[in-house]
Every structure is written in C-alpha cells, then in structure tokens.
C-alpha positions in Angstrom: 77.8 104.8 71.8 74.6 104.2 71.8 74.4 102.2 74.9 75.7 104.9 76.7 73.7 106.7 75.7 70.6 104.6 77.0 72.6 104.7 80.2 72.6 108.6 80.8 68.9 109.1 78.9 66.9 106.1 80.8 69.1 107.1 84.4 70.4 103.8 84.5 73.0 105.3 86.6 71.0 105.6 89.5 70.5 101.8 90.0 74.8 101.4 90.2 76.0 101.1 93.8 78.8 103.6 94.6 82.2 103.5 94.9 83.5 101.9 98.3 85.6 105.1 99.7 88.4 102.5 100.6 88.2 102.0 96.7 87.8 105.4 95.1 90.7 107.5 93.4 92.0 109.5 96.3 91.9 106.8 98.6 95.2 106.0 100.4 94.5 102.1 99.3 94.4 103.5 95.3 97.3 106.3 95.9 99.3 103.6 97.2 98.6 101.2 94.1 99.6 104.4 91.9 102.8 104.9 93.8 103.9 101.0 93.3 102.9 101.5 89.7 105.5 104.7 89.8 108.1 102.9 91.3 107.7 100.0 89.2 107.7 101.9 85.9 111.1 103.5 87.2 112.6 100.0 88.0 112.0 99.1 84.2 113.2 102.7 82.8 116.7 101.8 85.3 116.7 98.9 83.9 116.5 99.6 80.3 119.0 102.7 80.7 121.3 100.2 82.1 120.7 97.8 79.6 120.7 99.6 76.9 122.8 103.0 77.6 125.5 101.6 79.9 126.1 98.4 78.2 125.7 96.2 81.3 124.1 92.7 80.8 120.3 92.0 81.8 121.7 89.5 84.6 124.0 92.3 85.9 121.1 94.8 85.8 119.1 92.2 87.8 122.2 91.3 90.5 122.6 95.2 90.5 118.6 95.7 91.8 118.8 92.6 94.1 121.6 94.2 95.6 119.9 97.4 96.5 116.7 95.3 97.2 119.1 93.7 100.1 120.4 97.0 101.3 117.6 98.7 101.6 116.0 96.3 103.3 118.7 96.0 106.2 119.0 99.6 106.6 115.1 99.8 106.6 115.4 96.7 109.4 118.2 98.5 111.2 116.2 102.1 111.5 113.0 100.5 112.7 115.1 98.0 115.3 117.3 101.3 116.3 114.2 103.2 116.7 112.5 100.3 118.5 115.3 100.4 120.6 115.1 104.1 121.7 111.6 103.9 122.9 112.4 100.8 125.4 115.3 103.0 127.2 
C-alpha cells in the first residue's frame, strides 16, 4: 500500500513507457486472446456437463470434441476452397 502510494505521490508514473496499442485492452490482438479464453472456458463447461450430467466417460467427451474439431475443420477447408473457387471463374 504504501508503495503505491510513493508511486502516485512522487509521479513515478510518468517515467513508465506506455502501453503498445497492439497490446492495450481494445486491441484486436487482446480481444482476440479474450475470445479464445471464451471459447476455451466453454470447451471445459461442455466437457464437465458431459462428464458429469450426461454420464458419458472423459475419453468419450474427448473423441466427441475431436470429432467436431475434424468437422469443422473440413467444412471451414471446404467454404474457403469453394469460395476460392468462385473468384477464379
């Protein structure tokens, strides 16, 4: 407490270099860490409800995600070849 103290009496603050913008809190860079962190706490909640509510083993939880991990990657590969596709004819 009291070192922060210091720092806002003495101005100790106006020696600290700023904040990159490609680092600050509404940069797309940190939005897009906070959106991972989203997904990933969702992942886990998924996985406990199935876990836990469902009754389906950890190892089936885990085939069931890599599963949709798969999918979505090859309809993700398929929209971006298709629309790859269209702008060559």
């Amino acid at each position: 407490k009291t070192d922060f103290i210091n720092f806002i009496s003495d101005q100790e603050w106006k020696s600290i270099e700023p904040v990159s913008s490609w680092f600050g809190p509404s940069s797309f860079l940190m939005s897009s860490m906070s959106a991972l962190f989203q997904l990933s706490m969702w992942i886990r909640h998924c996985h406990n409800y199935l876990t836990e509510n469902v009754g389906i083993p950890v190892w089936g939880s885990y085939a069931i995600f890599a599963l949709a991990t798969l999918f979505s990657g090859l309809i993700l590969g398929l929209v971006s070849k298709s629309t790859e596709i269209g702008y060559r004819v």
